[in-house]
C-alpha positions as CSV (number, residue, x, y, z in Angstrom):
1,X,-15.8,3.8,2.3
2,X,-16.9,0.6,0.8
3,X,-17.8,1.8,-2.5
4,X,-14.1,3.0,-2.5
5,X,-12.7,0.0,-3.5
6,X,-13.1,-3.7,-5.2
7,X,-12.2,-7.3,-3.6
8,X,-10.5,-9.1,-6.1
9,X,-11.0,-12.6,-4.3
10,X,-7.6,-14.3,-4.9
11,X,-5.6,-17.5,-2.9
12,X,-5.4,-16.8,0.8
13,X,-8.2,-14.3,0.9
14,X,-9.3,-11.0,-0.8
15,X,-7.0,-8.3,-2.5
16,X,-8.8,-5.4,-2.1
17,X,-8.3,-2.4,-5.0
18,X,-8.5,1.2,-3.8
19,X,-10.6,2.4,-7.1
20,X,-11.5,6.0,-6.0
21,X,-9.8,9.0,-6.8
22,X,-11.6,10.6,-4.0
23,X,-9.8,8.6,-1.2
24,X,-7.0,10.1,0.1
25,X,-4.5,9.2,2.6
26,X,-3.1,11.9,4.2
27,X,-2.6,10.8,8.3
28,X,-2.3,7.7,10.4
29,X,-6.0,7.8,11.1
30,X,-7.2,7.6,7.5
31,X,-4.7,4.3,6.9
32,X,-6.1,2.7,9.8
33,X,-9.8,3.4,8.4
34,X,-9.1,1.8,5.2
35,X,-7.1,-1.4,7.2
36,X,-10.5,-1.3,8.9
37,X,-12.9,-1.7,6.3
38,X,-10.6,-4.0,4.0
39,X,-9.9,-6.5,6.7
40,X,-13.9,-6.7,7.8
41,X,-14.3,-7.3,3.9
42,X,-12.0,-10.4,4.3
43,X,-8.9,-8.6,2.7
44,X,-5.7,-8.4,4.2
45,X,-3.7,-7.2,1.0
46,X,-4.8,-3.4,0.0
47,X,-3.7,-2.1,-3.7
48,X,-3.8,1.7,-3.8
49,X,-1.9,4.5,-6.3
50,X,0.5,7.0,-5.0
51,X,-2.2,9.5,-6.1
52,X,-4.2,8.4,-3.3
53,X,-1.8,8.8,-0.9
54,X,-0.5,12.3,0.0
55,X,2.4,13.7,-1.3
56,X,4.5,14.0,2.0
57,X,4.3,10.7,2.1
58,X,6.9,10.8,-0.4
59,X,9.2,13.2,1.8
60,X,10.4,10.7,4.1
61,X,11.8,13.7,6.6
62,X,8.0,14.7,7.2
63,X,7.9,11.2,8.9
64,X,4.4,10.1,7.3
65,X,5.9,6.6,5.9
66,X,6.8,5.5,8.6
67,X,4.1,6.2,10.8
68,X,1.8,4.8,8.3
69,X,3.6,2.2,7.2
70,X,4.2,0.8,10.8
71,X,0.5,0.3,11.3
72,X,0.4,-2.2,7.9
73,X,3.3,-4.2,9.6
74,X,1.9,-3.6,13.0
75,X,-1.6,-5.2,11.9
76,X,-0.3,-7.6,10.0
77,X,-1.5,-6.1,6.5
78,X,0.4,-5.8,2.8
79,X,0.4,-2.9,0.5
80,X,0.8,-2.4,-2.8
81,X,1.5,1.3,-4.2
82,X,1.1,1.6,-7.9
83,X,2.9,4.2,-9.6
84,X,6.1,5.8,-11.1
85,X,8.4,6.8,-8.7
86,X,11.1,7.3,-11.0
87,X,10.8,11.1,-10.7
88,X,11.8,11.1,-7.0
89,X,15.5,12.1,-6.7
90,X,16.1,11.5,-3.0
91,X,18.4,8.6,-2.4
92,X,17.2,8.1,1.0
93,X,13.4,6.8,-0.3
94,X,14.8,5.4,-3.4
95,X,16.5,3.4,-0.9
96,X,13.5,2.7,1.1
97,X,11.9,2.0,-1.9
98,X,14.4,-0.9,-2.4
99,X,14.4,-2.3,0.8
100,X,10.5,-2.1,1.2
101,X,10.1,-4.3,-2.3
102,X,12.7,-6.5,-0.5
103,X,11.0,-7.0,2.1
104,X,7.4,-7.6,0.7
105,X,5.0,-6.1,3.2
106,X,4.8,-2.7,1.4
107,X,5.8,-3.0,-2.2
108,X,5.9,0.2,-4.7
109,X,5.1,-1.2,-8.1
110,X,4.7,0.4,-11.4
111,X,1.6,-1.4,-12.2
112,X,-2.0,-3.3,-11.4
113,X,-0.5,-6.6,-12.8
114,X,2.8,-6.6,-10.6
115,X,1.0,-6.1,-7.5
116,X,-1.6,-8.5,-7.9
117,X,1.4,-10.8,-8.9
118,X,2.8,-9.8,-5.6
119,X,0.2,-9.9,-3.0
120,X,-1.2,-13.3,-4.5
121,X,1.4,-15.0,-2.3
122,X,0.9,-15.2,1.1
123,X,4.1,-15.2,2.0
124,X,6.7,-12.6,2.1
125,X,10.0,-12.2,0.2
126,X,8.9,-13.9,-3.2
């Protein structure tokens, strides 16, 4: 998996870039792999695209978010998803969406830029 991705060294530790279109997230198990590997590269802030990610995720009834999104705040880990997620109609992860950007632990962001903008804060709620 470590060919999979970059460390962008940064303040407070490494940043590390998901940069493989092969990766895919598609249960618990394969977050908690990639948590793995970053944090033992000395990153504790991931950056991954929504096309790395499976699309279920994106159907908060199928209860995938959650489960893997617990784990990131459960290990003490940020996320940044890059993408456009203006093409999701349902109110209830528009919503999510809102309150997770909030929040600052997972953030959905349209682009490389805004997440390293982001995760180069240690702290959440910029």
């Amino acid at each position: 998996m470590s060919s999979s991705f970059n460390i962008i060294e940064g303040n407070n530790g490494g940043i590390a870039e998901v940069i493989s279109d092969k990766l895919l997230i598609s249960e618990v198990q394969d977050a908690l792999d990639l948590m793995a590997e970053c944090d033992y590269r000395g990153a504790r802030r991931i950056i991954i695209k929504k096309e790395n990610i499976i699309p279920d995720f994106f159907d908060l009834k199928t209860g995938i978010a959650g489960e893997i999104l617990q784990r990131f705040s459960t290990y003490d880990m940020r996320l940044a998803i890059l993408g456009d997620f203006s093409k999701y109609e349902s109110r209830a992860l528009r919503d999510f969406i809102y309150e997770s950007n909030k929040a600052g632990r997972i953030l959905f962001v349209p682009d490389r830029k805004v997440a390293l903008e982001r995760l180069a804060h240690n702290y959440l709620n910029p």
